[in-house]
C-alpha positions as CSV (number, residue, x, y, z in Angstrom):
1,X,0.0,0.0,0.0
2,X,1.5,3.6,-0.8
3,X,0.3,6.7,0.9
4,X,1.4,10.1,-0.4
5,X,1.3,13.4,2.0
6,X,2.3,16.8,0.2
7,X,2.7,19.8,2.7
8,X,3.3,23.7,1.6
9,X,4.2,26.0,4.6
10,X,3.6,29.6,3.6
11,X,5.3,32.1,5.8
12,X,2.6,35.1,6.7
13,X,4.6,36.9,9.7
14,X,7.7,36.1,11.8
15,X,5.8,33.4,13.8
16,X,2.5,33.3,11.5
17,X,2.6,30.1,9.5
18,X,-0.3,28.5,7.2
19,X,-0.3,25.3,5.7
20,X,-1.8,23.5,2.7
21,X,-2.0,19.5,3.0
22,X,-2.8,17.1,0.0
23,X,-3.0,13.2,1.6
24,X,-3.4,10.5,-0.4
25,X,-4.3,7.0,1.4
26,X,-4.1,3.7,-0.9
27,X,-2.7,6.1,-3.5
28,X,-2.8,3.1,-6.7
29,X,-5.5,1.7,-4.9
30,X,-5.2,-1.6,-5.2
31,X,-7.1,-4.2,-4.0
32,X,-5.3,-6.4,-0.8
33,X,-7.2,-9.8,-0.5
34,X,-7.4,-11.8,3.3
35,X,-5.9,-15.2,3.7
36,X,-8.6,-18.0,2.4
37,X,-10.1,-19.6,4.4
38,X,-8.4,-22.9,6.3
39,X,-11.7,-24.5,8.3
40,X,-11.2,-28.2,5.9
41,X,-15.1,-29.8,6.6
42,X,-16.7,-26.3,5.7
43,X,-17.9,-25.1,2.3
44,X,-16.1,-22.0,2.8
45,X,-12.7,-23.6,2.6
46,X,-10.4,-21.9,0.3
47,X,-12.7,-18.5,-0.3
48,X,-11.4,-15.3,0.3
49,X,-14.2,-13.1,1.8
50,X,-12.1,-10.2,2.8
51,X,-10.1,-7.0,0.7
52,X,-9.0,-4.4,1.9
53,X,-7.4,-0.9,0.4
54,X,-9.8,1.7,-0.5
55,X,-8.3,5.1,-1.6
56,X,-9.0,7.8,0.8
57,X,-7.8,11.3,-0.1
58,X,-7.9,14.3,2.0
59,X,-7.3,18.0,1.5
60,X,-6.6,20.3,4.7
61,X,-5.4,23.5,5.7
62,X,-4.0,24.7,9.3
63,X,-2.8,28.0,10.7
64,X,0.2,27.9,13.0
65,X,0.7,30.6,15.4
């Protein structure tokens, strides 16, 4: 899984700082199956019912003082 975070600081006075954030979860988002499962007298045996790895992106600002 790759996660991406971009950060701009942007000076505004001596101790006056704001900052623009780009964050990128799952970046490719690519699709990370579970283990199959191992239970041998069950019809479920072998099947994957689990994936994980949904993108999530968030923007966000913050002022620092």
């Amino acid at each position: 899984m790759v996660n991406l975070s971009v950060f701009k600081n942007f000076p505004i006075k001596e101790r006056l700082k704001f900052q623009l954030r780009f964050e990128s979860f799952a970046l490719f988002n690519h699709t990370n199956f579970g283990n199959p499962s191992s239970t041998i007298n069950t019809g479920a045996f072998g099947n994957i019912t689990s994936a994980s790895g949904n993108r999530n992106i968030q923007i966000g600002a913050k002022l620092q003082f």
